[in-house]
C-alpha positions in Angstrom: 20.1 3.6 -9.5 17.4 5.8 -8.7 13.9 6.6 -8.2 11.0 9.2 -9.1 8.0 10.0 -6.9 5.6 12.0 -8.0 2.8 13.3 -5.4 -0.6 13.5 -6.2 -2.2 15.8 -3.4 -5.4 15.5 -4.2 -8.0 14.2 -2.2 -12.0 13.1 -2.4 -12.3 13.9 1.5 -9.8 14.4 4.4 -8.8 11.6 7.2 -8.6 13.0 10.3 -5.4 11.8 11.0 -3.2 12.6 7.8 -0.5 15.1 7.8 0.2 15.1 4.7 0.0 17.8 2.1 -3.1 17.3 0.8 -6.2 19.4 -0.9 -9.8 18.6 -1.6 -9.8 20.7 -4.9 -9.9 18.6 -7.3 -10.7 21.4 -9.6 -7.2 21.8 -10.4 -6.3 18.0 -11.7 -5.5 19.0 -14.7 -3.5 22.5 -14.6 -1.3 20.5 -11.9 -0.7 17.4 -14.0 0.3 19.7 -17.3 3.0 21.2 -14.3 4.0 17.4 -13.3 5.0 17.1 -16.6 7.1 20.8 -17.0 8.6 20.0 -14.1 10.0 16.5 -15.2 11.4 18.5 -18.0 13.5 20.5 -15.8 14.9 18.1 -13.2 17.1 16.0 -15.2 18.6 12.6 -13.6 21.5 13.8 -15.8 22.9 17.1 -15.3 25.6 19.5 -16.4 27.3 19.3 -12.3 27.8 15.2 -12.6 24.6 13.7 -11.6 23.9 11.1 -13.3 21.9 8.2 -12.6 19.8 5.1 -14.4 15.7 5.4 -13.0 14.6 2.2 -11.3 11.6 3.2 -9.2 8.7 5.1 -9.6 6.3 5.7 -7.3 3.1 8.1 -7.1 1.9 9.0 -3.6 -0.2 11.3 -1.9 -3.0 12.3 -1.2 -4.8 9.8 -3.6 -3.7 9.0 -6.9 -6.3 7.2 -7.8 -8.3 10.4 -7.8 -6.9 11.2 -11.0 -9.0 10.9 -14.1 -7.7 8.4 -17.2 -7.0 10.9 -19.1 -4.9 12.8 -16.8 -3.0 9.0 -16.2 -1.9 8.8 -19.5 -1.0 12.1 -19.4 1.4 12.0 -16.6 2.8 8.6 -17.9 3.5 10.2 -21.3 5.3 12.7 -19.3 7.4 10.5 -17.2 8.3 8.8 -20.4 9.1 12.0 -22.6 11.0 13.5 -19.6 13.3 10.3 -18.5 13.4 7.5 -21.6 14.5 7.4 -25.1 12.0 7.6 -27.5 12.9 3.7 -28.4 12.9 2.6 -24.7 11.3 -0.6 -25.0 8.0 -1.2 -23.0 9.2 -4.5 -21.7 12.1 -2.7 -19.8 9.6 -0.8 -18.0 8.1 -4.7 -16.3 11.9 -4.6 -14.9 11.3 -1.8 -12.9 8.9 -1.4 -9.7 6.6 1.3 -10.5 3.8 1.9 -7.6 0.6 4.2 -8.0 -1.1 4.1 -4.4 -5.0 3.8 -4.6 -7.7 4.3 -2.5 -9.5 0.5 -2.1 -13.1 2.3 -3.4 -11.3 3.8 -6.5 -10.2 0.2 -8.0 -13.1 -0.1 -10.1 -13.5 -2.4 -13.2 -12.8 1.2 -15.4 -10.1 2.0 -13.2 -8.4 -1.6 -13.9 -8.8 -1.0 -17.3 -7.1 2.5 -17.0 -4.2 0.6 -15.1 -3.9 -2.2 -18.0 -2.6 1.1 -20.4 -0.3 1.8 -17.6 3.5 0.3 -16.9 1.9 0.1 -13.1 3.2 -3.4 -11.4 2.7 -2.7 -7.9 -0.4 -1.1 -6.0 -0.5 0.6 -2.3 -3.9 0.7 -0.8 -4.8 2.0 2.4 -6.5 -0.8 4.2 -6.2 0.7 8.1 -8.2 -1.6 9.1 -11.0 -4.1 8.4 -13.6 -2.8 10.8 -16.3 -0.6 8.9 -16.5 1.2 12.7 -13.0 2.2 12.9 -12.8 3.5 9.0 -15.9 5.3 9.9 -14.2 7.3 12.8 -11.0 8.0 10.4 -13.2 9.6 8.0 -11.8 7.1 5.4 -14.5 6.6 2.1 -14.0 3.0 1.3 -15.6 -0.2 3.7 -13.7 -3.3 4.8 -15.3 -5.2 1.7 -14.0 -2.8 -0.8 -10.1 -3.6 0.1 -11.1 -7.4 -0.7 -13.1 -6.3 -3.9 -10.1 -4.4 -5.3 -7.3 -7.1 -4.9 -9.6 -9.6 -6.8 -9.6 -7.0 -9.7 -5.9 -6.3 -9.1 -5.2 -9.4 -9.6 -7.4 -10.3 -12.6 -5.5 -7.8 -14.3 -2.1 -9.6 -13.1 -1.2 -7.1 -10.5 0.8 -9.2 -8.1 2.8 -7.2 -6.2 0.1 -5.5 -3.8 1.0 -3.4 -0.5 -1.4 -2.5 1.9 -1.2 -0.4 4.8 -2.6 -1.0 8.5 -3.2 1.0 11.7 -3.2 0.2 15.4 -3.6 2.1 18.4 -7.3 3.4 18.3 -8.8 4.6 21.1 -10.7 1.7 22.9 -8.9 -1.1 20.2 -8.3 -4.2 21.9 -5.5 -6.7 21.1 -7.9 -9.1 20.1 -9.2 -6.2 17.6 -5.8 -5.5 16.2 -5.5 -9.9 15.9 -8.2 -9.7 13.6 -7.4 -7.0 11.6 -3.8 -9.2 11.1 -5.0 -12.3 10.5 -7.7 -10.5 7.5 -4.7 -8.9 6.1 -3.1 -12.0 6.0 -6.1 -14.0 4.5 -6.2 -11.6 1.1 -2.0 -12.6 0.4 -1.0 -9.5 -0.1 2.6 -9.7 -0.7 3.7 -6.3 1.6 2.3 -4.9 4.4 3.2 -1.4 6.2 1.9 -0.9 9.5 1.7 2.1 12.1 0.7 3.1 15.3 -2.1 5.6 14.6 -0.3 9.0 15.4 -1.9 12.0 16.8 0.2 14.7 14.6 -0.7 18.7 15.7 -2.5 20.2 12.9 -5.0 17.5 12.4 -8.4 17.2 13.2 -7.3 13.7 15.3 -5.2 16.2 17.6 -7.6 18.4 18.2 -9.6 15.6 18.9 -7.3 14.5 21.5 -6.7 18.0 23.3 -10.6 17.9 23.4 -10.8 14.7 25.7 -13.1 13.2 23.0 -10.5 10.4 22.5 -7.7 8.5 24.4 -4.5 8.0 23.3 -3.9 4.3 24.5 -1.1 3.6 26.8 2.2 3.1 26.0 2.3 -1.1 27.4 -0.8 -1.9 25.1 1.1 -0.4 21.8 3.9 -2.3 23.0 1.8 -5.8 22.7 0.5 -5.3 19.6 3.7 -4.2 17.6 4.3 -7.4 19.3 1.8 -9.0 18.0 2.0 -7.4 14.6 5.4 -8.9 14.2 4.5 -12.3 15.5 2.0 -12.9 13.4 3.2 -11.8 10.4 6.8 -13.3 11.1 4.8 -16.6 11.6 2.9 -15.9 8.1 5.9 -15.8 6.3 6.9 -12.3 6.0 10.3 -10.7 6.5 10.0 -7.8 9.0 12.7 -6.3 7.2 11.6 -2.4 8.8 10.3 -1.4 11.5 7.3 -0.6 10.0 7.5 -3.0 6.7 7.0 -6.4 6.3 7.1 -8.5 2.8 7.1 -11.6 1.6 10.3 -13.0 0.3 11.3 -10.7 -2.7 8.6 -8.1 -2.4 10.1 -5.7 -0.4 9.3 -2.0 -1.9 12.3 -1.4 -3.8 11.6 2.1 -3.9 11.2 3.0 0.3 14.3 1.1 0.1 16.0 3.9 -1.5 14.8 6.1 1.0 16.6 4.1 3.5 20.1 3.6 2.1 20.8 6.7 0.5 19.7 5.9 -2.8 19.5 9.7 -4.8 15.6 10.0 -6.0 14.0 13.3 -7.3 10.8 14.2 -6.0 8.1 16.0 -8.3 4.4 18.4 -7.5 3.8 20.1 -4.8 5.4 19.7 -1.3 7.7 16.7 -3.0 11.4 16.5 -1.7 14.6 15.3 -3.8 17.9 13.6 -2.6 21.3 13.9 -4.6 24.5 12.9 -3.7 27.9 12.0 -6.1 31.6 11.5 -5.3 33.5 14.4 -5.6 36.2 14.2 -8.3 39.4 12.9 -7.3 38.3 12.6 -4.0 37.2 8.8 -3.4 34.4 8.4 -1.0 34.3 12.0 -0.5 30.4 12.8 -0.6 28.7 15.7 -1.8 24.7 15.3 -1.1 22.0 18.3 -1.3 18.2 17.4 -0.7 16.0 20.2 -1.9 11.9 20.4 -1.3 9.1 22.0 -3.2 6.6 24.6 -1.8 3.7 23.0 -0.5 1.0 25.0 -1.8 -0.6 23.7 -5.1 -1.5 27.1 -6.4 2.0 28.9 -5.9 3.6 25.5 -7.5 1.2 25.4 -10.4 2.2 29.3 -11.0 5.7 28.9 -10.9 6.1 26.2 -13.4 3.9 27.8 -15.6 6.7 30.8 -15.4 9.5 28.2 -16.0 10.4 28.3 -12.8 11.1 25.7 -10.1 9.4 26.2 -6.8 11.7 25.0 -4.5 14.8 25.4 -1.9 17.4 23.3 -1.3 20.7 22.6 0.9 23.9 21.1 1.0 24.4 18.4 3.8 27.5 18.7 5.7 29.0 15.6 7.2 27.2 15.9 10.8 23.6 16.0 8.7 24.4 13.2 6.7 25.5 11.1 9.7 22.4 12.0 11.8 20.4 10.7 8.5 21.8 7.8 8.0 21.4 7.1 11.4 17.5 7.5 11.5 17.1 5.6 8.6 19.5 2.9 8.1 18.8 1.4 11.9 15.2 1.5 10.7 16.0 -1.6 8.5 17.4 -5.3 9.1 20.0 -4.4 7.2 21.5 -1.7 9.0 24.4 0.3 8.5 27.3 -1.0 6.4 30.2 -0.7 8.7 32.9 -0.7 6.3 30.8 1.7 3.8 30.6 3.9 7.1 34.1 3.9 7.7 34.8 5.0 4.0 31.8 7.8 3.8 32.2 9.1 7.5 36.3 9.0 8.5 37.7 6.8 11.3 37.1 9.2 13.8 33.4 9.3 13.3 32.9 5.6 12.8 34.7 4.9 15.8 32.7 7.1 18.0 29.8 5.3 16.7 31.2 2.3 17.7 31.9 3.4 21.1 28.2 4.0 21.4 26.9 0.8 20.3 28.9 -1.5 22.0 26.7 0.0 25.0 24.1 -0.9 23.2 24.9 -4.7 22.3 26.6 -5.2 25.5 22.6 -4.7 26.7 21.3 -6.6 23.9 19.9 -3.7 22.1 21.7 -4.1 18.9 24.1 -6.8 16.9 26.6 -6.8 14.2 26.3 -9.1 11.9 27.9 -9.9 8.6 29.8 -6.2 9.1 26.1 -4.6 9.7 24.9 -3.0 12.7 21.4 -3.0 13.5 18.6 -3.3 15.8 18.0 -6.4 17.6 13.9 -7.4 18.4 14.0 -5.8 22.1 16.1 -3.1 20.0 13.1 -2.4 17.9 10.7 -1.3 20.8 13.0 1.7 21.7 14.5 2.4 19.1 13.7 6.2 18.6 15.8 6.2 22.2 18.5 4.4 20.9 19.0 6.5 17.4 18.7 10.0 19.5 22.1 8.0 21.3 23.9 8.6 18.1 22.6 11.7 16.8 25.3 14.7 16.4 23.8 17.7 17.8 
């Protein structure tokens, strides 16, 4: 299997804390949608050096999605058909899939919803942050509390029931029993997944600057401890599996496609600043590798211009055995599931696996980590360190 993301970079107006590639110009929807769809054109899933994979996933990220126009919608979903199905691919197939458009909660109007009803979409992102209006304010986000419960009522009366949202914790001055409440509202509306983060003060962003101003406090590292604490209690308690450490779903909800992400699934990313994964099995070589991950430029005019030339804007690089390892690493012990040993032993060689082994057993011998069911992962006091722990493993 494998997955598509395309990202969206446009924005209505910039959070201060977002590091992602973003741009305010929304001049330039539709020039960079007609290159979305060129570019699907030339990166194949199947290709003349043995990649070949069946599409499972799609997701559209950003930025904001939902900033794009219906026209432009149908557009890029014409594409992604054109580019990756058979002309007589039925439309039922595509309900088998998990394909997820983020949206901003103010953009899920009632003409919105009826743009989504022309769309394969079955799963919505929304970035809730939180459900105080004082807190949005100082993100800079557009939308108010109300509007996240306003857009899952219209979600779901156009049978959207697979909705994510996204939470933050960690503001300056936030209490515990202010991060309770935001919990127990997100838990209220039944959303069926819910991603939550420690608000992060990434250099570059206005939230940073902020920071090295003294106009905010960064709050200490004991009261981010209680309420990932918290977070996971109550949540746990609600009926959701905390199955990474930032995810939690309810049984059978868990995003199929940030899964991929995790366990070394091959995807191919798409626009501006999007990165791809590829890996196959060398030929008469079992469970010899060969992976590359390539990224585009992250500049929407350069990426625009090269397409238009028929040219891809991107680098790429092969991933030798020490990379791949150190990946793994940070992303598999991200998940309950951790890393399959025996799939480790066949991917890595003996004398890696074993070293790994060497380290954990420091680790479980301290209660830090289990193996279970041939899978190592993170235990709960595990979870709270775990950055420390995966640096334990990494090859440098």
């Amino acid at each position: 299997m494998a997955g598509l993301y395309i990202h969206i970079p446009f924005c209505e107006s910039r959070c201060i804390y977002c590091g992602f590639y973003s741009t305010t110009s929304l001049s330039m929807r539709d020039d960079y949608v007609d290159a979305l769809c060129k570019e699907m054109k030339m990166r194949p899933f199947k290709t003349a050096t043995d990649y070949d994979y069946s599409l499972k996933t799609i997701y559209l990220g950003g930025g904001t999605p939902s900033q794009l126009t219906h026209d432009q919608l149908i557009h890029l979903f014409e594409g992604i058909k054109e580019a990756y199905f058979p002309p007589n691919h039925p439309e039922e197939e595509f309900s088998k899939m998990e394909i997820t458009m983020e949206c901003n909660p103010d953009d899920v109007s009632e003409e919105f919803c009826k743009t989504l009803l022309q769309l394969p979409v079955n799963r919505v992102s929304m970035g809730a942050q939180t459900f105080s209006d004082h807190r949005l304010g100082f993100l800079h986000r557009r939308h108010k509390a109300a509007d996240v419960k306003a857009a899952i009522k219209r979600l779901r009366g156009i049978d959207i029931h697979n909705i994510s949202i996204d939470l933050m914790f960690g503001f300056s001055g936030e209490t515990l029993e202010d991060w309770k409440k935001d919990i127990d509202e997100a838990i209220k509306l039944g959303v069926e997944h819910v991603s939550a983060y420690s608000l992060m003060y990434e250099e570059g962003t206005t939230l940073y600057r902020m920071q090295e101003q003294g106009k905010i406090e960064e709050i200490d590292e004991e009261t981010s401890r209680q309420m990932y604490e918290l977070l996971i209690t109550q949540l746990t308690s609600a009926g959701y599996e905390h199955y990474e450490i930032s995810n939690f779903a309810k049984p059978g909800y868990r995003s199929r496609h940030n899964s991929s992400y995790w366990h070394e699934v091959p995807y191919i990313g798409i626009g501006a600043a999007a990165h791809s994964y590829r890996r196959k099995t060398k030929r008469g070589e079992e469970n010899k590798i060969e992976a590359t991950r390539s990224w585009n430029v992250d500049n929407i005019r350069e990426y625009i211009a090269s397409i238009q030339k028929g040219e891809l804007p991107s680098e790429s690089e092969s991933l030798d055995l020490s990379t791949r390892y150190n990946d793994l690493i940070t992303t598999a012990l991200r998940t309950s599931d951790g890393i399959d040993l025996e799939k480790m032993g066949k991917e890595f060689g003996d004398q890696l696996a074993s070293q790994m082994m060497q380290e954990a057993e420091k680790h479980i011998h301290r209660g830090l980590m289990k193996i279970s069911n041939g899978k190592l992962s993170l235990t709960h006091q595990g979870l709270y360190i775990s950055d420390d722990i995966m640096s334990d493993f990494m090859i440098v």
